[in-house]
N, C-alpha and C positions, 0 to 999 in steps of 0.2 A: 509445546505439544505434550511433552513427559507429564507436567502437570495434571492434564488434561485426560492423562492415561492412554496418550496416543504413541507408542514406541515405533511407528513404522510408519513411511508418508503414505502408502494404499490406507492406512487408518482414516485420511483425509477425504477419502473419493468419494462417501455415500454422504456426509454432511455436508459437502458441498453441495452433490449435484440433492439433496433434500431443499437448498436454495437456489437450484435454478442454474449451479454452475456445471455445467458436463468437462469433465478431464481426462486424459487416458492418464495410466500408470502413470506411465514418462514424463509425461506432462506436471503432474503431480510430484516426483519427484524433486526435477528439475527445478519446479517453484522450492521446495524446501533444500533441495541439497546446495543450489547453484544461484548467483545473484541472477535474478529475472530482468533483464533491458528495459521489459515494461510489463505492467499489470495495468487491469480495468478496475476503474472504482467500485464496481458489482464485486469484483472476486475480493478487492480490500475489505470492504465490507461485511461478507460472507464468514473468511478469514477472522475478521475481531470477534462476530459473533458467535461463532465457533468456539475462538479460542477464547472468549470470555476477556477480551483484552483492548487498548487503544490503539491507536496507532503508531503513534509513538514506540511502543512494545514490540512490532512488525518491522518497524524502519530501522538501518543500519545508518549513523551519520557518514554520510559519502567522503571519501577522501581527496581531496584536492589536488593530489601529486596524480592522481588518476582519472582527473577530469575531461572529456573529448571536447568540452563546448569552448569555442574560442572567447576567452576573457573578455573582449571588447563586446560582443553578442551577449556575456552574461552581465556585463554593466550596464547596460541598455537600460536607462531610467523614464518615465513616461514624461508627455511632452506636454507643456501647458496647453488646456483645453480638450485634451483627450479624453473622452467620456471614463467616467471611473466604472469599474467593474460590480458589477448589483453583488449583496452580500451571500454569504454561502450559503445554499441549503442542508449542508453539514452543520449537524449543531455543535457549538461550541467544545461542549464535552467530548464529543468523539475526538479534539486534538489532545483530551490531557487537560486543558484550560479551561477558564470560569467564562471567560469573554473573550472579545476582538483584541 
């Protein structure tokens, strides 16, 4: 955000809601001060373009002594003949990478 020339999270309220995102203050804060549980891909989106940035750039790598999801649920591998999942409409670029 400093970058950006944005020293304070209300710096963030009117380029959001300029794309569609409405926030209060708090709201807004809270996304910059505090790990968010969850975000919609509209606001990640909003967010890189804003900030001129990837994703990558926004993401913290999670840390695994901090993980809730039970390990057996996150090793859950898919099963032969399960339809595969259609490719992203996220292009490539937006992860930082060339390709799949």
């Amino acid at each position: 955000m400093a970058v950006r020339g944005m020293f304070s999270t209300s710096d963030l309220i009117e380029p959001l809601a300029d794309r569609g995102i409405v926030l209060s203050r708090s709201q807004v804060y809270r996304l910059v001060a505090e790990t968010p549980e969850r975000v919609t891909i509209p606001l990640i989106l909003a967010l890189c373009d804003i900030l001129d940035c990837q994703l990558t750039d926004l993401a913290a790598t999670p840390d695994p002594a901090k993980a809730t999801r039970p390990a057996k649920r996150a090793a859950r591998k898919k099963t032969v003949g399960e339809t595969p999942l259609p490719p992203s409409a996220v292009p490539p670029s937006f992860f930082g990478r060339s390709g799949p």
